[in-house]
C-alpha positions in Angstrom: 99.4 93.3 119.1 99.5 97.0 118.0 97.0 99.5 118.1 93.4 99.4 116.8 93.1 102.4 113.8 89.2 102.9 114.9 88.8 105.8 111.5 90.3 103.0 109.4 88.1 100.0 110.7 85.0 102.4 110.9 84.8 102.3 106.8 86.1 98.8 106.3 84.1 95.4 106.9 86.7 93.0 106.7 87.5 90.1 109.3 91.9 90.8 108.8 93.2 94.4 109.2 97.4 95.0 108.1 98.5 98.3 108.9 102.1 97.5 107.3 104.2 94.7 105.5 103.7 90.5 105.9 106.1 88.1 104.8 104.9 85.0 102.9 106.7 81.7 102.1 109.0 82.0 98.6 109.7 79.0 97.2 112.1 78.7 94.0 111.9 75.5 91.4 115.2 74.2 89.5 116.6 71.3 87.7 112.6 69.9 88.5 110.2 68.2 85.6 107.8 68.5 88.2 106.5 70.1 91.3 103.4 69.3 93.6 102.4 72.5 95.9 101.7 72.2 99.0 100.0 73.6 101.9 103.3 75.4 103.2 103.6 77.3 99.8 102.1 80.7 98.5 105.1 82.0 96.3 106.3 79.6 94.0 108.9 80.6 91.4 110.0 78.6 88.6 113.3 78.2 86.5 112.2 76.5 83.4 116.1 76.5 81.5 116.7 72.9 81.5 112.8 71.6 81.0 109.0 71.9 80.9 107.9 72.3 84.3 104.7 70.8 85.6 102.7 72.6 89.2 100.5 70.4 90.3 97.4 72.1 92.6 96.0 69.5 94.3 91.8 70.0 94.7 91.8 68.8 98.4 89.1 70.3 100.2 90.6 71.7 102.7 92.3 74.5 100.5 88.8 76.8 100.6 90.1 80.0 99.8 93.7 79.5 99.3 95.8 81.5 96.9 99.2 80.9 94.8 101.1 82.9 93.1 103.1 80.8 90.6 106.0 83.1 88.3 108.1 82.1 85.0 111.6 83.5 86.4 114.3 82.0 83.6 114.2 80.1 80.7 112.6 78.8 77.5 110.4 76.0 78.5 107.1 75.9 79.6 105.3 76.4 83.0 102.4 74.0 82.7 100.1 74.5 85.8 98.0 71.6 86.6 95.3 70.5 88.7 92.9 67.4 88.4 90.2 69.6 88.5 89.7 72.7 86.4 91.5 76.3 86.2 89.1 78.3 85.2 87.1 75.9 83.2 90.4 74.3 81.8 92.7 71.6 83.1 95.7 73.8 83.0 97.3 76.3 82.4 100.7 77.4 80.6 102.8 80.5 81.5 105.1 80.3 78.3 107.4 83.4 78.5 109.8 84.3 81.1 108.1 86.6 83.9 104.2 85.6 83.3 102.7 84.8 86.1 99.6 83.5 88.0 97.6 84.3 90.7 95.3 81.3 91.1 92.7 80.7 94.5 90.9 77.7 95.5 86.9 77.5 96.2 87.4 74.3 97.7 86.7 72.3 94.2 88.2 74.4 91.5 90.9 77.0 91.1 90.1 80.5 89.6 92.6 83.0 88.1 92.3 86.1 90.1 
């Protein structure tokens, strides 16, 4: 555990302090029609050459607070982003062009684009 930055904490409230870089799980999509994210995910980057490709968020409860990042990386298809609840008041969402992407986070029964 390294050192506490007391002048840094002193001004900020939060409950998780990163004084440098974090990894997080990158996970890359190809030759798939469809993909259902799971819990082990956060980066998920999609090669839509061949197809349309359908994410699928699932709604579970147990996702309060959890955020994807989901990116259009090659191709002319579609990246249809899914969920059987709503995304922001819709039940998906499409990233049509190559690099688009989504940042999407959970309340626990919907997702929101942040």
């Amino acid at each position: 555990i390294g050192k506490c930055n007391n002048e840094y904490n002193k001004y900020n409230d939060s409950q998780i302090h990163i004084n440098g870089s974090f990894s997080s799980k990158i996970t890359t999509i190809f030759n798939l029609k469809k993909y259902i994210v799971s819990h082990n995910d956060n980066t998920i980057l999609v090669d839509a050459s061949n197809n349309d490709v359908d994410i699928i968020l699932d709604n579970n409860h147990t996702y309060y607070g959890r955020k994807y990042i989901v990116k259009h990386i090659k191709g002319d298809y579609k990246v249809i982003i899914k969920t059987s609840s709503l995304i922001d008041g819709k039940n998906n969402h499409i990233l049509n062009n190559q690099w688009d992407i989504m940042e999407l986070q959970s309340n626990g029964k919907e997702w929101y684009i942040i």
